[in-house]
C-alpha positions in Angstrom: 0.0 0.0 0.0 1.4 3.3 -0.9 1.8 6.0 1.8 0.8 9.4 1.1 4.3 11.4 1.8 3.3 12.9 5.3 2.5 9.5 6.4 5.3 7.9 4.7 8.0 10.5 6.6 6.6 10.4 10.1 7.4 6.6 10.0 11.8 7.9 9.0 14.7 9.2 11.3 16.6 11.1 9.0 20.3 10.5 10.3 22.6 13.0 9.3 26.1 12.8 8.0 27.5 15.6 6.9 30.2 14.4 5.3 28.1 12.7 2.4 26.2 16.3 1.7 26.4 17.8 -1.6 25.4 21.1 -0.3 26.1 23.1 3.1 24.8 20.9 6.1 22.5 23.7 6.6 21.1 23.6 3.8 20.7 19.8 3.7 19.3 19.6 7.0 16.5 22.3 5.4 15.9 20.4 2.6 15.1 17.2 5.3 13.2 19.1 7.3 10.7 20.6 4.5 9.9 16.9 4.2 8.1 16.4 8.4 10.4 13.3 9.2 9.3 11.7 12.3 13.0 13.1 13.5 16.5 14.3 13.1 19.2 12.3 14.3 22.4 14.3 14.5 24.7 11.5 14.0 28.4 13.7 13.9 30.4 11.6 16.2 33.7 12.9 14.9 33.4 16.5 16.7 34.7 17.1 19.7 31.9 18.3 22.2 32.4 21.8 22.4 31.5 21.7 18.1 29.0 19.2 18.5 27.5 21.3 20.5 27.2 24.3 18.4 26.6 22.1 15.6 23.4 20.9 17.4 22.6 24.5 18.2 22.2 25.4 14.6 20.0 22.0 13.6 18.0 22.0 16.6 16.9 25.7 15.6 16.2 24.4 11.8 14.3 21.9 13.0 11.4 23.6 15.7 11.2 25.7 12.7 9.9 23.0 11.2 8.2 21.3 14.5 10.8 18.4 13.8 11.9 16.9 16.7 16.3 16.7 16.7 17.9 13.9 18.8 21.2 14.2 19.7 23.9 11.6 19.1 26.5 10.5 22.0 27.2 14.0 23.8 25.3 13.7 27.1 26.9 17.3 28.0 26.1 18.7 25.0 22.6 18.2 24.4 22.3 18.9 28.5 23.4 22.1 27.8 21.2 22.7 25.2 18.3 21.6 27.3 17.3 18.7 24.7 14.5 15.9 26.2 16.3 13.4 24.1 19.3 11.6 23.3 20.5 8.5 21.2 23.7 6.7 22.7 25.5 3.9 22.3 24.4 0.7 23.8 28.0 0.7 26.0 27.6 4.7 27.0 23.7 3.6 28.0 25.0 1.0 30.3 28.2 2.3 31.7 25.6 5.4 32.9 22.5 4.8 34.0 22.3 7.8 35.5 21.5 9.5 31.8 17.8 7.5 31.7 16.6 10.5 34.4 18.2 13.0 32.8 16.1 12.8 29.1 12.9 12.0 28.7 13.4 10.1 25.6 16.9 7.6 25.6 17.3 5.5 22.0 20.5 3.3 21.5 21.6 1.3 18.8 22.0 -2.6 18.7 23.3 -5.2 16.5 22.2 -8.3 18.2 19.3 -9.8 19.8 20.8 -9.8 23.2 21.5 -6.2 23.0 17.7 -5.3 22.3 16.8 -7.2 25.6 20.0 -5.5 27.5 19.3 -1.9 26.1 15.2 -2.4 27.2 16.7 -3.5 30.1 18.7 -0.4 30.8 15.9 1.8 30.0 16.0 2.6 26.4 12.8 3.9 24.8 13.6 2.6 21.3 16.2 1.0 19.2 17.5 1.2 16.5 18.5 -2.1 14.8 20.9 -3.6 11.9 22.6 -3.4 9.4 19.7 -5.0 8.2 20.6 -4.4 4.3 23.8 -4.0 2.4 25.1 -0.3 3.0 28.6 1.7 1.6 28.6 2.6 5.3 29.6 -0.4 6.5 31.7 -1.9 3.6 33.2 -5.6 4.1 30.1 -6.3 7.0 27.0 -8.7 5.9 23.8 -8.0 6.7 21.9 -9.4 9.4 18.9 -9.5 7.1 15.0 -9.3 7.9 15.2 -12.4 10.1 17.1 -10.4 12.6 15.1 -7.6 12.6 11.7 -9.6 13.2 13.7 -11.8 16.0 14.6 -8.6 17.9 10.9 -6.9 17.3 9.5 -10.0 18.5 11.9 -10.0 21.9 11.4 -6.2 23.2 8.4 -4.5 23.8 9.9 -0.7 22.9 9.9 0.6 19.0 12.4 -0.4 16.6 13.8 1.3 13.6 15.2 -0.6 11.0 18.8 0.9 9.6 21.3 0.0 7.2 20.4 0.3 3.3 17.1 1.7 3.6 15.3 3.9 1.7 12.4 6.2 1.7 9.9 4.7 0.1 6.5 3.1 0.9 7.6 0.0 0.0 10.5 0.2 2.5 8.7 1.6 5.0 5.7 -1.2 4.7 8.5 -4.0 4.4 9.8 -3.6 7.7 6.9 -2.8 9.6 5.5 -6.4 8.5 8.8 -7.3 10.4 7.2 -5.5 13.2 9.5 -2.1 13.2 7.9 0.8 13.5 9.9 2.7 11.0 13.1 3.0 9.4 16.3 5.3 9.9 17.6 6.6 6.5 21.2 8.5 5.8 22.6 8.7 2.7 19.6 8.9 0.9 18.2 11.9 3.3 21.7 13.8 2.9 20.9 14.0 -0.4 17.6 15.0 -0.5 16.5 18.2 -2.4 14.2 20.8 -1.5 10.7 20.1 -1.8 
């Protein structure tokens, strides 16, 4: 069934990389926004926290422009600072401190195993993200764990899951994994090359 496309974009996380943008990351993070995806995942791990945290400055102010809510990535400071009610972590960071699940309202982490989606519920994490569940450039030489992964680790937590690794913003995608029992998808290089609406 084909979803019209506010319905199709509220089901993505548009994750940002800003090194595969063809235009200024502002402008790229515009063009994503015009298009109401269910959120912005500001993914720029490579920054130290003091630019990460201006960088989320300017996105996050993008983004209520278009009522689009931004998730930090990793920086618990950072998005502190910047008085965010969410953050995505890795699974390790999420464990090592718990402490972080009363500071947001909303913790995600990502997982790459079955056992992890039972460990990060277990630690308090509001959703996951899960794969690679397709063939992606952005992890070259590593197989994908395939649709049988992803409907094992929908089945074993009770929390959303988002489907990442070689997605891509279609209906079809979208629909795909759902019938694995995902809730939606998490896109990058296709959403940091989007153009404006």
């Amino acid at each position: 069934m084909e979803q019209s496309g506010g319905e199709l974009y509220k089901h993505i996380i548009a994750v940002t990389n800003r090194h595969l943008c063809r235009r200024p990351f502002m402008e790229q993070i515009e063009c994503v926004c015009q298009r109401h995806p269910g959120a912005v995942l500001l993914r720029e791990k490579d920054l130290t926290e003091e630019d990460y945290g201006a960088l989320f400055d300017q996105v996050q102010e993008i983004c209520r422009r278009y009522e689009v809510p931004c998730i930090p990535h990793t920086f618990i400071e950072a998005a502190r600072r910047q008085g965010s009610g969410s953050i995505h972590l890795p699974l390790h960071i999420l464990e090592e401190r718990p402490e972080v699940g009363a500071m947001f309202d909303t913790v995600g982490t990502s997982i790459h195993a079955v056992q992890e989606a039972l460990d990060a519920e277990k630690a308090g994490a509001a959703y996951l993200t899960a794969g690679h569940i397709f063939s992606t450039d952005c992890k070259p030489g590593l197989a994908p764990r395939g649709k049988k992964f992803l409907r094992e680790v929908c089945a074993a937590v009770a929390i959303p899951v988002y489907a990442i690794g070689g997605m891509s913003a279609s209906g079809e995608c979208v629909e795909e994994m759902k019938e694995c029992g995902a809730a939606g998808i998490c896109v990058m290089s296709e959403c940091m090359g989007w153009g404006t609406v």
